[in-house]
N, C-alpha and C positions, 0 to 999 in steps of 0.2 A: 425603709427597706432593710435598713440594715438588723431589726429583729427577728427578720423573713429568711436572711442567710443562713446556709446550713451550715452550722456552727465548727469553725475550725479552715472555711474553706479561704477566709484571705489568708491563711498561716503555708495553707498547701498548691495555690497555684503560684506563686513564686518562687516555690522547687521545682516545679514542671516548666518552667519558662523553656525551658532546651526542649522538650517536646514537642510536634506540632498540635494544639490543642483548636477543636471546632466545640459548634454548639449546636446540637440540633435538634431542634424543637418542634412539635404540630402544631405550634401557637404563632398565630399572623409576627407580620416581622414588627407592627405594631409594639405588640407586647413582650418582645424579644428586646427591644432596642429601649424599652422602660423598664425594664426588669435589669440589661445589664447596663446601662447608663444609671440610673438609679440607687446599683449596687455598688459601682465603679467600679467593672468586672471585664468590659469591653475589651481593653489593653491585651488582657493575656489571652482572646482566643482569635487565631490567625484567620478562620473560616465560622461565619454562621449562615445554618440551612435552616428554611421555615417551610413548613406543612405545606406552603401555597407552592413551591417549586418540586415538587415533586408529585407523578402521578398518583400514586398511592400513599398515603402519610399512613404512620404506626396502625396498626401491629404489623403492617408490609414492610421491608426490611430497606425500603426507599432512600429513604432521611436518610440513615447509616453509612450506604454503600453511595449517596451521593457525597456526603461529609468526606468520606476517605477518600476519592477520588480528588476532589477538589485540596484536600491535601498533600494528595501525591503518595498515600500509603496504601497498603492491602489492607481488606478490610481485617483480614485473619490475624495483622498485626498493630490492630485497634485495642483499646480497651474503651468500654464505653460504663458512663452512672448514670445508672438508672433510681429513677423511684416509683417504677410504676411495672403495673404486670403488663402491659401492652407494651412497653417499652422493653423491659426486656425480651419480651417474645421480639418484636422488632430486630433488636439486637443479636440475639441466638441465629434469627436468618440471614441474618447477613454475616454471621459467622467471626465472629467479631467474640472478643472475653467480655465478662459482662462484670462490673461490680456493683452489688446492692445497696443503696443508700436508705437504712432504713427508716425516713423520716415519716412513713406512711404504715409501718409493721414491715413486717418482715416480708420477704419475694423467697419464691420457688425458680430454680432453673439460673440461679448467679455461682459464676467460681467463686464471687469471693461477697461477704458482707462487712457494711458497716453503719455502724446508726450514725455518726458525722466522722467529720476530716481531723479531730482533735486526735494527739498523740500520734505514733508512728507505727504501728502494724501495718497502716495502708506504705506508707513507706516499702515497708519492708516484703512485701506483698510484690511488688508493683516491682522489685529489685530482683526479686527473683523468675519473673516473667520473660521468656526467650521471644526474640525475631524468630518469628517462622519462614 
């Protein structure tokens, strides 16, 4: 798995450790739980939501607004990566910032893009985003 990661991202969730970080996915918990055990990615996310617990999974803004909840945050002061256009639609509904990850091309409807986590824009990005 580890040629599967999007490149840069073990450099950048070990700066996010202060944050509460989830994971939420449309993919059974099956391949949730092989994907981040696999990657060795598990550790740093406090909350994972699969497709199967919630009534409507992506493009319904489901996933998102149960992620936040079960963190304890608004969703308005989420940021959520996306790599897919169902996903950010998702994400937009639940009213949540949206960053584009552009492993797939580029997304429509993201504040902010990036093609991986290497270097520090997203840093810097992500620094000047306010609690609403």
């Amino acid at each position: 798995l580890e040629s599967r990661r999007v490149p840069g991202v073990c450099s950048v969730l070990p700066r996010c450790q202060a944050a509460p970080l989830a994971v939420a996915s449309n993919a059974e918990a099956a391949n949730i739980d092989f994907t981040l055990d696999g990657a060795e990615l598990r550790g740093y996310f406090k909350v994972i939501v699969n497709g199967m617990q919630v009534r409507n999974p992506k493009p319904f803004p489901d996933i998102y607004l149960k992620a936040a909840d079960k963190l304890g945050v608004a969703a308005k002061n989420c940021i959520v990566f996306e790599d897919s256009p169902t996903g950010v639609e998702a994400a937009r509904a639940a009213g949540t910032r949206v960053v584009g990850v552009e492993t797939h091309g580029p997304l429509d409807g993201v504040n902010f893009s990036v093609p991986d986590f290497k270097g520090n824009v997203l840093d810097r990005w992500i620094s000047e985003q306010q609690v609403a």
